[in-house]
C-alpha atoms as an extended CHARMM CRD file, in Angstrom:
* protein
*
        80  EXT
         1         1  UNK       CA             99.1710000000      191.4400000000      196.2240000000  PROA      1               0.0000000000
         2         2  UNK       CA             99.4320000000      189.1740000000      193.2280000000  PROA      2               0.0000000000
         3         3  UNK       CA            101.6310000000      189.6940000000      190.5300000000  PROA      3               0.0000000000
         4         4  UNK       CA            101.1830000000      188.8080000000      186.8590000000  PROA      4               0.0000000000
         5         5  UNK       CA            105.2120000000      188.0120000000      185.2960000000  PROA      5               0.0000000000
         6         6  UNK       CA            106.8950000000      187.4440000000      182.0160000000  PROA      6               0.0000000000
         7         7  UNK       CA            109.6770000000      185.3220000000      181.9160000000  PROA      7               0.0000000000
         8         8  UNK       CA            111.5910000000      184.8120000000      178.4490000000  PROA      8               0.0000000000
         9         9  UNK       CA            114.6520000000      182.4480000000      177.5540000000  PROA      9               0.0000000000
        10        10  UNK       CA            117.4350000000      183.0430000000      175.5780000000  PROA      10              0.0000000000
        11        11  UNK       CA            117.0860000000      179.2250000000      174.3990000000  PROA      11              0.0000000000
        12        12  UNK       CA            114.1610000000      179.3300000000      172.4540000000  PROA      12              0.0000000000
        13        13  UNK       CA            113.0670000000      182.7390000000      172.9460000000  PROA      13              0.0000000000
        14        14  UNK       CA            109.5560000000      181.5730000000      173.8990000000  PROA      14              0.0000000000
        15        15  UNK       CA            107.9840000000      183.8290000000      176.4840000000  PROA      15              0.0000000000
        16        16  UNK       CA            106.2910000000      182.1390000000      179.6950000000  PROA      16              0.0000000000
        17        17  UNK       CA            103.0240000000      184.5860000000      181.3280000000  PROA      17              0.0000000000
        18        18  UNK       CA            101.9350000000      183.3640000000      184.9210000000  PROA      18              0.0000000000
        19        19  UNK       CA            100.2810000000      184.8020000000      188.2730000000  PROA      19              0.0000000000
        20        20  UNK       CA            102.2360000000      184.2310000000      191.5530000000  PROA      20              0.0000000000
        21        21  UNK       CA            101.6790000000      186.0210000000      194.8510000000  PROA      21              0.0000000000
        22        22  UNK       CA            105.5860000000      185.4450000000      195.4460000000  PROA      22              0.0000000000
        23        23  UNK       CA            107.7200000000      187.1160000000      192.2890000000  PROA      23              0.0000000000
        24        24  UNK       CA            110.7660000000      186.9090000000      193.8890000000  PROA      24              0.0000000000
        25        25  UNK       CA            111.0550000000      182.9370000000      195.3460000000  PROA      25              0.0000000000
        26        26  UNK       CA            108.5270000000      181.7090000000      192.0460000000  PROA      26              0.0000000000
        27        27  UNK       CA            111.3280000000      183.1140000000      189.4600000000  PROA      27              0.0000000000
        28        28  UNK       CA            113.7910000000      181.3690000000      191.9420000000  PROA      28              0.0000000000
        29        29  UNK       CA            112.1720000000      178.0790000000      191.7740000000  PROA      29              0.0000000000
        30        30  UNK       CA            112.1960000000      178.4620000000      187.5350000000  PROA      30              0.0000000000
        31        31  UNK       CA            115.8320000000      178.9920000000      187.5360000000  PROA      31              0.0000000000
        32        32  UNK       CA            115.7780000000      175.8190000000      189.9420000000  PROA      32              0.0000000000
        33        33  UNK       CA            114.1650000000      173.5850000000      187.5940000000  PROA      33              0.0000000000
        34        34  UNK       CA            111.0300000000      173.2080000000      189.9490000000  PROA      34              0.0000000000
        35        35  UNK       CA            108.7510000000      173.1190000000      187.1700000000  PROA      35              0.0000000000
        36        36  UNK       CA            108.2270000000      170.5610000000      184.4240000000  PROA      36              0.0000000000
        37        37  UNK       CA            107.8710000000      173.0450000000      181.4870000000  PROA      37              0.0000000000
        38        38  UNK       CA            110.6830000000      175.8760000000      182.4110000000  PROA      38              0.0000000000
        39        39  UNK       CA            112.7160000000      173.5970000000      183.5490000000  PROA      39              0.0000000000
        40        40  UNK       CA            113.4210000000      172.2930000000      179.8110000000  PROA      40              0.0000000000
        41        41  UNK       CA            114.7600000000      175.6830000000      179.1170000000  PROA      41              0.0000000000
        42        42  UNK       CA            117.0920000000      177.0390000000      181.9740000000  PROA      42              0.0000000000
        43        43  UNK       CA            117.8390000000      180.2960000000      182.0550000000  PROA      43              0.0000000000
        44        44  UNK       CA            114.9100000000      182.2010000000      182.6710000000  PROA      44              0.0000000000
        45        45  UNK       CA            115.3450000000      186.0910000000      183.0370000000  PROA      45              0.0000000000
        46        46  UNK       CA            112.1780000000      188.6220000000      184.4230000000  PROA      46              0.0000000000
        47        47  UNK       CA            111.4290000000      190.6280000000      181.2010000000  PROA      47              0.0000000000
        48        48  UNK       CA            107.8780000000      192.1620000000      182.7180000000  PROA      48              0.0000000000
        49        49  UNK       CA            105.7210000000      192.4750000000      185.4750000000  PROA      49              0.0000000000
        50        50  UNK       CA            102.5510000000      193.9830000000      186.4740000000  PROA      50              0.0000000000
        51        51  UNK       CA            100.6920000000      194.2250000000      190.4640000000  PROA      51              0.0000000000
        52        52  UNK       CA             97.2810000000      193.4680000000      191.5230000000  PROA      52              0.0000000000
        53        53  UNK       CA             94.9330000000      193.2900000000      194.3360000000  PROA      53              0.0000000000
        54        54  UNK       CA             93.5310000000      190.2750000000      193.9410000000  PROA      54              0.0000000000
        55        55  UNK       CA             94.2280000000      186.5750000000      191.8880000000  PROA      55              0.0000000000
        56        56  UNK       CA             91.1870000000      187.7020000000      189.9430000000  PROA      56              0.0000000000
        57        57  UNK       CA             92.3890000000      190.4820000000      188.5030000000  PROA      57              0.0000000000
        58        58  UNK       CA             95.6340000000      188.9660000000      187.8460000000  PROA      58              0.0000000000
        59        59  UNK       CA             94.0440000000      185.9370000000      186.1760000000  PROA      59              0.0000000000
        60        60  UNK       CA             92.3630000000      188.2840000000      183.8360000000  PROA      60              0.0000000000
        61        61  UNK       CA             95.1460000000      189.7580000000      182.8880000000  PROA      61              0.0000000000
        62        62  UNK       CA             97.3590000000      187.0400000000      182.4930000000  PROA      62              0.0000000000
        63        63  UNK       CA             94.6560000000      185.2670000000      179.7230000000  PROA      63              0.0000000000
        64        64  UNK       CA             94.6900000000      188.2840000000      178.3140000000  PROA      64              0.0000000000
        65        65  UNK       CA             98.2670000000      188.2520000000      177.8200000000  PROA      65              0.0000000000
        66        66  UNK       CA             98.3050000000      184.8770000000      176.7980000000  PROA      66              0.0000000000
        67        67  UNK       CA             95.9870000000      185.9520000000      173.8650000000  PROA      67              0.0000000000
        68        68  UNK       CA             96.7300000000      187.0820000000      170.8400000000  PROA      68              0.0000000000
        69        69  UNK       CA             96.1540000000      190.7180000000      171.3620000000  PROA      69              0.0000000000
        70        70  UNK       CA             98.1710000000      190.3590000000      174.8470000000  PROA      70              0.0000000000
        71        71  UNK       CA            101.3700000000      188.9580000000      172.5160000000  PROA      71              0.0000000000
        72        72  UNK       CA            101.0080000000      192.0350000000      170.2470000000  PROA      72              0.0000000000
        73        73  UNK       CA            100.6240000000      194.2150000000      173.6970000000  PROA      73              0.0000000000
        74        74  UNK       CA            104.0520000000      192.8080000000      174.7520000000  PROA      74              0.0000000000
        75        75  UNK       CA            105.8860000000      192.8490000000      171.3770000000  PROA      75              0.0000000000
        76        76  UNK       CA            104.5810000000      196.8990000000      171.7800000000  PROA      76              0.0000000000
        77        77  UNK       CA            105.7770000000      197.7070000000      175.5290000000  PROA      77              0.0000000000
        78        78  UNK       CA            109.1010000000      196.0310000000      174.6840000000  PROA      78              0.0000000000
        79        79  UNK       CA            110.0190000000      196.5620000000      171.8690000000  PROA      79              0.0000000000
        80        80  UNK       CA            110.3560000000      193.0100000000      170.7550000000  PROA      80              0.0000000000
């Protein structure tokens, strides 16, 4: 199962989209300051997440999020 996440920060209220076969410890490791980019911008909070079969699938989707038709997507499904 690999997941496709949204994390968002009250900071700069910038979004971050990613695949992860591991929701739980990856958003874990954010809030840890494991990674270079979210780590500038501690706390990160869950705001969406979708399941898939395989890291293909999840791949897809995630570009697609990242797009410019995937931002208006999310702004849609939550209200933003």
């Amino acid at each position: 199962m690999y997941f496709v996440y949204v994390l968002k920060n009250s900071i700069n209220t910038q979004f971050y989209k990613e695949i992860t076969k591991y929701l739980e410890n990856r958003i874990k490791e954010h809030n840890q300051g494991k990674h270079k980019y979210t780590s500038q911008f501690l706390p990160w909070e869950i705001i969406y997440f979708e399941k898939y079969e395989t890291s293909k699938e999840a791949r897809t989707r995630e570009l697609f999020l990242k797009s410019g038709a995937g931002r208006e997507f999310l702004k849609r499904k939550l209200s933003i």
